[in-house]
Rosetta silent file (secondary structure, phi, psi, omega in degrees, C-alpha in Angstrom):
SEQUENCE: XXXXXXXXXXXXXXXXXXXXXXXXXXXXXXXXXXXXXXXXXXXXXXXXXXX
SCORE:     score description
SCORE:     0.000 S_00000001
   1 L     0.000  -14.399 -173.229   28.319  -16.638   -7.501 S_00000001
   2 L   -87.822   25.798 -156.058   26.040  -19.507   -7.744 S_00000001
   3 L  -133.206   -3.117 -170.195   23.857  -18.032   -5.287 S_00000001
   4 H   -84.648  -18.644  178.407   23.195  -14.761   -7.845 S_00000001
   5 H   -67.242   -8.040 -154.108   21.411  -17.516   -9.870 S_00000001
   6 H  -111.182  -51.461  167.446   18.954  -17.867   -7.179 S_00000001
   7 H   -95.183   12.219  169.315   18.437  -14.387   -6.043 S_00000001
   8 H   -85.945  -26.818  158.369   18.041  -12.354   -8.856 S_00000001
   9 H   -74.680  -25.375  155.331   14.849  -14.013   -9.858 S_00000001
  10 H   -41.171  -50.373  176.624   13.532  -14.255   -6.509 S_00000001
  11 H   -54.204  -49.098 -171.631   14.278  -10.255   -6.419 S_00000001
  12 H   -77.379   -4.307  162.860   12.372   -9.740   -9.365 S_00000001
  13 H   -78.866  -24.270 -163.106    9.691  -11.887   -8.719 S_00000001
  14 H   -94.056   -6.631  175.261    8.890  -10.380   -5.589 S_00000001
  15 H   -76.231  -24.078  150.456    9.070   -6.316   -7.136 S_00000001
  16 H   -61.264  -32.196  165.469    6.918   -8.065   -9.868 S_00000001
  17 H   -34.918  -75.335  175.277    4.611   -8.757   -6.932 S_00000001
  18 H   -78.191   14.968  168.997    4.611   -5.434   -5.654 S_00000001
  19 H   -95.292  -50.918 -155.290    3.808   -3.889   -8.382 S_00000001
  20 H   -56.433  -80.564  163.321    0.966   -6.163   -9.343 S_00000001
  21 H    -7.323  -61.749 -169.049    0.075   -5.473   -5.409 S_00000001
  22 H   -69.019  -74.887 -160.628    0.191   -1.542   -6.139 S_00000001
  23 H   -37.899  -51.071 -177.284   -1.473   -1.742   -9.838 S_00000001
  24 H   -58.984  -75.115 -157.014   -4.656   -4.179   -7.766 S_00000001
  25 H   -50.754  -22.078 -146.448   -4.977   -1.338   -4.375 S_00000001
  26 H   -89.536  -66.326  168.884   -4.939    1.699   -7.398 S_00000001
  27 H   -73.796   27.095  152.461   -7.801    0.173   -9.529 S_00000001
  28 L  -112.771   22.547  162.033   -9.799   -0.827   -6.402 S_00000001
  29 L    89.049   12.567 -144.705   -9.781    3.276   -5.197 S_00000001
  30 L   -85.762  -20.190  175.964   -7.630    2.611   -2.143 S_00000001
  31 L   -78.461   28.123 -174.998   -5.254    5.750   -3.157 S_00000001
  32 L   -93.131  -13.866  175.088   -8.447    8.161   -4.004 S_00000001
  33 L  -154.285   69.403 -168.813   -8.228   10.505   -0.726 S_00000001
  34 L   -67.385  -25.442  169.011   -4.901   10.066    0.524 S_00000001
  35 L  -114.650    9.582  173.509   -5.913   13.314    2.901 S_00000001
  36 L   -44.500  -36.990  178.892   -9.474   12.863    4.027 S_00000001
  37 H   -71.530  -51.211  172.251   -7.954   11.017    6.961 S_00000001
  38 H   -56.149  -26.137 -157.706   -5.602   13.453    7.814 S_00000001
  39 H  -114.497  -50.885 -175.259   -8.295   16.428    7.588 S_00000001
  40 H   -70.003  -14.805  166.775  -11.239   14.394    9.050 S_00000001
  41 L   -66.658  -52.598 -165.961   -9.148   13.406   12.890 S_00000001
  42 L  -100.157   34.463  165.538   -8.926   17.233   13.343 S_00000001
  43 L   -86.766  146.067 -177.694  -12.457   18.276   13.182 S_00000001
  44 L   -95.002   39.673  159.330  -14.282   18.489   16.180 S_00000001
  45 L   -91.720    1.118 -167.493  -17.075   15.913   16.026 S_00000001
  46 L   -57.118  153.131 -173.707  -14.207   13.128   15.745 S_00000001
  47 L  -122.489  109.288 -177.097  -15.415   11.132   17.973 S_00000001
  48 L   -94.767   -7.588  136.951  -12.404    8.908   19.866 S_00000001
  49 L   -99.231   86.661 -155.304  -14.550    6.760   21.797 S_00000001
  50 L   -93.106  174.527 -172.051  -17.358    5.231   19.753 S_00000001
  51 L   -62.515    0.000    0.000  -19.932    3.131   20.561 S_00000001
């Protein structure tokens, strides 16, 4: 039981992490066109071997 002392703040340090980690990519834009990627591969100028 002495080992619950150890991980439950570890867990919650690291989901405080990944939140901080989400909350940082959302207000730098990285979520702003989640399908532009998705839409832009199947047009046909993609180009798969660039210069």
């Amino acid at each position: 039981m002495e080992v619950l002392g150890i991980l439950i703040p570890v867990s919650l340090f690291l989901g405080a992490g990944g939140l901080v980690a989400f909350w940082w990519l959302l207000r730098k834009g990285q979520f702003d066109d989640p399908e532009g990627d998705a839409h832009r591969i199947l047009r046909d100028d993609y180009d798969d071997k660039p210069k």
